[in-house]
Steps between C-alpha positions, in 0.01 A plus 500: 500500500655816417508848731188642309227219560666395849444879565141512368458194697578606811271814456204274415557307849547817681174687325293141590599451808485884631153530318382174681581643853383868449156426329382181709590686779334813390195306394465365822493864668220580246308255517507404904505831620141560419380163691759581797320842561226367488541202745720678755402837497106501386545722166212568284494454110521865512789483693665261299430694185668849671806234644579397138444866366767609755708272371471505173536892563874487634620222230363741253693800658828304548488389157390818282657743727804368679626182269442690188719775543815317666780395331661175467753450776241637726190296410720191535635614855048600582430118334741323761373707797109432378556133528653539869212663572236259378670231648467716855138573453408163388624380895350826655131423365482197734537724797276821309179651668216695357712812474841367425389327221456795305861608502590089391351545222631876422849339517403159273303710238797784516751201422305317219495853347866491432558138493218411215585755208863406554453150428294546177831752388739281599358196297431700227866626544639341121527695195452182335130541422507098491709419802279802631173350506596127567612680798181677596308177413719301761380777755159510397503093557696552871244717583210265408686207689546688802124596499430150457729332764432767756110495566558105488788504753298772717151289511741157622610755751195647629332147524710444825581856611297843542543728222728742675760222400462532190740837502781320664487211220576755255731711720838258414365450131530937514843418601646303220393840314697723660773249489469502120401850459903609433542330251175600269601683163468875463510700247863732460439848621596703202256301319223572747553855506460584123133411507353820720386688228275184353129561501349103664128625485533602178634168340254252333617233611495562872150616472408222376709299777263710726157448338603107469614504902193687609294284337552204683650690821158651613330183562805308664565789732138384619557079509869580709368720742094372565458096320663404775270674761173390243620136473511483876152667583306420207621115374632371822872448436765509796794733453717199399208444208566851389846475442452204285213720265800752518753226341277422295481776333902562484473171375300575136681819475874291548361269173417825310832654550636172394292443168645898429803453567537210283262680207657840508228723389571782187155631519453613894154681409367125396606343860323854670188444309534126652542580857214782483247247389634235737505774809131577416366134480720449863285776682195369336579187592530619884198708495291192418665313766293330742727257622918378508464316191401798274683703686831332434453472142470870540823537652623267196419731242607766668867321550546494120495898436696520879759332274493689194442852587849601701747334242310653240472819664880539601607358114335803329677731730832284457440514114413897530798624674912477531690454816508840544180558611356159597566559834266799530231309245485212774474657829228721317368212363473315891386828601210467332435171631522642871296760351212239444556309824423871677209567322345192423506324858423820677161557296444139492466408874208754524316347175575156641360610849201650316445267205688182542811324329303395228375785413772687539694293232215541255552897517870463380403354121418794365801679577676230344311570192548849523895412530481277218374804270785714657780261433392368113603844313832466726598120347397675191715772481754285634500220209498824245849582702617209433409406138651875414799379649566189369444636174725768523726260590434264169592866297802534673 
């Protein structure tokens, strides 16, 4: 094996292995936080829905205003420290109260804010478009297996202990992150800096990254924060239950990044279009749920656009813009995912107090349609890009 593809190698095993940690652990703060507060401290829906708002609120602020604007050498030095301090946080939960809870999860969603953009840039850190997105599709498939293997591992867990425990599983599995976290790729500095003056909102390409994310993001901002809380009270299943539904899902979305990866897509718009229709058949599908069966084959369909809608979102930004500038197009881009998870939660726990789950999830198709309509003359003007281009490159 030559330097080159021993090199590559060992960047692959360091992206897996870093991405495992960080998002199963990460998961597992989204997804059991809402039950915890619930159990322990009495929260309402409400409550829950201004918790994740809160926290959605400070991801979004350390990723569009702090990790945006810092340089290299310093958002590597911020990424190290942010892992520490998940790892801390994960152990200090067990011991949290009502009001110490709050500034838990200010440190966690603070962290994730730098940590998460970082990753996508650093896998996406090639200027070898194909070495670049066999990369991102490796990350995109870490992520799915963590989100898999950690709901699984949790609901073993929390079949012999309280759910408390569930934060100290994950604390030493934060650990092997921060271990890792030195040795994750960034981009040079120089590099970085000579993308300032590039306008993100105004590319094609990452709105339609942002139309294709929001599309999907606005109804699974609802099932991570409040299934597990409806699954409990309305179909009877135990916490450990839950957790399985949870893998579940993770599960159909890990076999949809696979088939991707493997059939590398030209056409993005035709794989949006896919994971619109299949997004708006899932929240049918849970509306008209009565009991677990229909329910789950809700959560099914909804796994398959869970799988397609990220790696598709975060290739048309990859394809749309150089090194330079990536940086600031991805911690915009996870911005705007925070951005969702503030608004969406926050405005859902009163609608789900008022209306139900089900309900709830039925009032979200439209503004998928309404997305849809935004995002087609986008993937338009983006295939007339590149058909210009290619043929100006036939002339030359």
């Amino acid at each position: 094996m030559d330097k080159n593809k021993f090199y590559l190698l060992y960047s692959m095993l360091i992206l897996i292995a870093f991405t495992f940690a960080v998002r199963s652990s990460n998961n597992a703060f989204m997804t059991t936080i809402p039950l915890f507060v619930k159990q322990y401290f009495n929260f309402t829906e409400t409550d829950v829905g201004i918790l994740a708002g809160f926290s959605s609120l400070v991801t979004f602020i350390s990723t569009a205003f702090v990790n945006s604007r810092l340089c290299s050498r310093t958002r590597r030095y911020l990424f190290i420290v942010a892992n520490a301090l998940i790892t801390i946080s994960f152990v200090l939960i067990f011991f949290s109260n009502y009001l110490s809870i709050w500034v838990y999860i200010l440190i966690l969603s603070f962290s994730a804010g730098i940590i998460m953009p970082n990753i996508i840039t650093s896998a996406g850190v090639s200027e070898d478009r194909k070495i670049r997105e066999r990369m991102m599709g490796i990350y995109t498939l870490a992520l799915s297996a963590s989100l898999i293997a950690g709901p699984f591992i949790e609901s073993i867990v929390l079949d012999y202990f309280p759910l408390k425990y569930a934060f100290l599983l994950f604390a030493p599995i934060s650990l092997v992150a921060l271990i890792l976290s030195p040795f994750m790729k960034f981009p040079i500095a120089k590099s970085e800096d000579s993308g300032k003056g590039v306008k993100v909102w105004k590319n094609h390409g990452f709105k339609l990254a942002i139309y294709s994310i929001l599309m999907y993001n606005a109804p699974f901002a609802m099932i991570v924060f409040f299934s597990g809380i409806f699954a409990e009270q309305s179909l009877g299943l135990s916490s450990s239950a839950v957790m399985l539904m949870f893998s579940l899902l993770f599960t159909i979305s890990f076999i949809s990044r696979l088939a991707l990866s493997y059939f590398v897509p030209s056409n993005l718009w035709r794989y949006i279009k896919l994971s619109m229709l299949l997004t708006a058949i899932g929240l049918l599908t849970v509306f008209l749920s009565k009991d677990l069966f229909l329910y789950a084959i809700g959560i099914i369909v909804l796994g398959v656009p869970h799988g397609l809608t990220y790696p598709l979102s975060i290739s048309a930004i990859g394809r749309s813009f150089d090194m330079s500038s990536r940086n600031k197009a991805n911690s915009y881009f996870f911005a705007v995912i925070m951005l969702i998870n503030i608004v969406v939660p926050t405005i859902a726990g009163g609608l789900i107090s008022a209306v139900g789950f089900r309900e709830t999830m039925l009032l979200v198709v439209p503004i998928i349609i309404i997305l849809f309509l935004l995002a087609r003359p986008e993937a338009k003007v983006l295939k007339a890009l590149k058909e210009n281009k290619m043929q100006s490159k036939n002339e030359t």
